[in-house]
N, C-alpha and C positions, 0 to 999 in steps of 0.2 A: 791543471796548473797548480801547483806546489807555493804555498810563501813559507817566506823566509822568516821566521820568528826572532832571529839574531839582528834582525837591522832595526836598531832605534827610531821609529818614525817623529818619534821630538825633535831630531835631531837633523832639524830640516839644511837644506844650504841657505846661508847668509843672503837676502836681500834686499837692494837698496829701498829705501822705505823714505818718501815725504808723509808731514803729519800737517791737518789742516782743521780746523774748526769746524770750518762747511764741506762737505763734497756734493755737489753737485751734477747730476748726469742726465748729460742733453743740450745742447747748444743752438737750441732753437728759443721762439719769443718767450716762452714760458718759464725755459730754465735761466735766460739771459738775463729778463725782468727781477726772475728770485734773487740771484747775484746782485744786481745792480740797487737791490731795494735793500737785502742785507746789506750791505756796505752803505747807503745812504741812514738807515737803522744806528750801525756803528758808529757814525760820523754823530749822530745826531743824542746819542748818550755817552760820546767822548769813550768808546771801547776800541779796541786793536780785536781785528777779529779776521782771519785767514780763510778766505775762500778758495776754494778750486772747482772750475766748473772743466767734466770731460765731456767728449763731442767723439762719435766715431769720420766724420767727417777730418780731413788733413787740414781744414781752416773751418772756422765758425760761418755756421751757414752754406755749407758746402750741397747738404742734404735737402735743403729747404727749396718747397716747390719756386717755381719762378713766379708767377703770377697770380695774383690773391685779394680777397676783397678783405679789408681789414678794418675793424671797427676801434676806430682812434683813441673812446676814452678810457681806457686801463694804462695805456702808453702816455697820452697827455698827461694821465694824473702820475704816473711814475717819473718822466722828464717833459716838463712843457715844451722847449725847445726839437725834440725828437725829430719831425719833418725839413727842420734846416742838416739837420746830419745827414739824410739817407742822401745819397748820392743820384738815385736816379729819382724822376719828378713823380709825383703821387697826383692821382686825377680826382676830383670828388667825383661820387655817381651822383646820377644825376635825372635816370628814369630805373624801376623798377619793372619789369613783363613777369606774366605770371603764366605760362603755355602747358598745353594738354596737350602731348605728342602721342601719336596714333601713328601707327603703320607707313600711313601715306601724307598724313598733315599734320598741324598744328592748330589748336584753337586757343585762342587768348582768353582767361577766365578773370574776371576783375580784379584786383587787387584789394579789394574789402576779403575776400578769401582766403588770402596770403595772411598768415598768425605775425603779430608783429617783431618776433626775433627772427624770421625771414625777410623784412622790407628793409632795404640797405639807405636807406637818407640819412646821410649823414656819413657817413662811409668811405673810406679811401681807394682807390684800387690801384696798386703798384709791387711791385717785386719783392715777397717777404723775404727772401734771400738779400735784397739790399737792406731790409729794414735789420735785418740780424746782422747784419757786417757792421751799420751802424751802434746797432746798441753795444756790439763787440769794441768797436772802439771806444767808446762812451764807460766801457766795464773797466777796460786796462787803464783808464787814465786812474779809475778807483784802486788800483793796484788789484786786480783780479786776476789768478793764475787759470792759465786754457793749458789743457794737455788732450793733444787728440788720442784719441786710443786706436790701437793697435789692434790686431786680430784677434794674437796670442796673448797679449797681455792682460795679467790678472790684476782684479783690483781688489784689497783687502778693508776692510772698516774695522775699526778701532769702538769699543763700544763710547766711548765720548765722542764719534766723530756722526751729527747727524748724518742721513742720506736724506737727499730732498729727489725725487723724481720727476723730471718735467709733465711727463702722462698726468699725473696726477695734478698738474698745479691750478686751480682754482686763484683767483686772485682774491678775493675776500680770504680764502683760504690759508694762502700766501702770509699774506698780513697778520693774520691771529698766529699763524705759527713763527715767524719773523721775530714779531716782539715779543712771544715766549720764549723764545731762544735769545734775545739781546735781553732779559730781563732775570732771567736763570744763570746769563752768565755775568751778570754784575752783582 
């Protein structure tokens, strides 16, 4: 295969191009919460600050398993209100089992055995896919732009434009880098 030394590779085609402060990628609890905590950050040191969160999903939450046990307080401390949003009902749990499955049975082992970031008291259990359609709407009233992505479509970063990745988002984490970014850009 032969190139062609004659074709200016600078000299790419024109493309439409939005520019945005945040990009964010993932439209699940994690990247929804960054969005929603950026823009309450903004609000709260009086900044104009442009989000865009993408989702390969055609609407937010699209990808998100259906049924999930969810541990309330990162969401409580992000919107108190959160549970009157989600559209379907949330159950608290309510017994934990702790079982040894074997071939032919099960045996129940106490739950003093069970490390305590596996005992769910306290705990909601309902539809994360509802709970991110909620927070989606709760994002757009902030003025938060969604663009679902496409197969083919590329997405370019601008070196001013953070990337936040939901995989990675830690919510302590979250926060410390949140208000590095509204404090860098005032």
């Amino acid at each position: 295969m032969a190139i062609d030394n004659s074709v200016n590779v600078n000299e790419a085609p024109e493309r439409e191009s939005m520019e945005f402060d945040v990009l964010i990628v993932g439209g699940g609890p994690a990247g929804l919460s960054a969005a929603i905590r950026l823009k309450q950050l903004a609000v709260e040191n009086n900044q104009e600050i442009s989000v865009c969160l993408i989702d390969k999903g055609a609407e937010v939450g699209a990808h998100i398993l259906s049924g999930a046990v969810i541990d309330p307080r990162a969401l409580d401390e992000l919107l108190p209100n959160w549970q009157q949003l989600v559209a379907s009902e949330l159950t608290e749990v309510t017994q934990d089992s702790f079982l040894l499955l074997k071939e032919h049975k099960a045996s129940r082992l106490p739950l003093a055995l069970l490390p305590a970031s596996l005992k769910n008291s306290g705990n909601l259990i309902g539809s994360l896919g509802q709970v991110c359609a909620a927070l989606a709407a709760h994002a757009e009233q902030l003025v938060l732009m969604f663009l679902p992505v496409l197969l083919r479509q590329t997405f370019y970063t601008m070196n001013r434009v953070p990337l936040l990745v939901s995989l990675l988002a830690i919510w302590g984490w979250i926060n410390r880098e949140i208000q590095r970014l509204c404090i860098n850009q005032g």
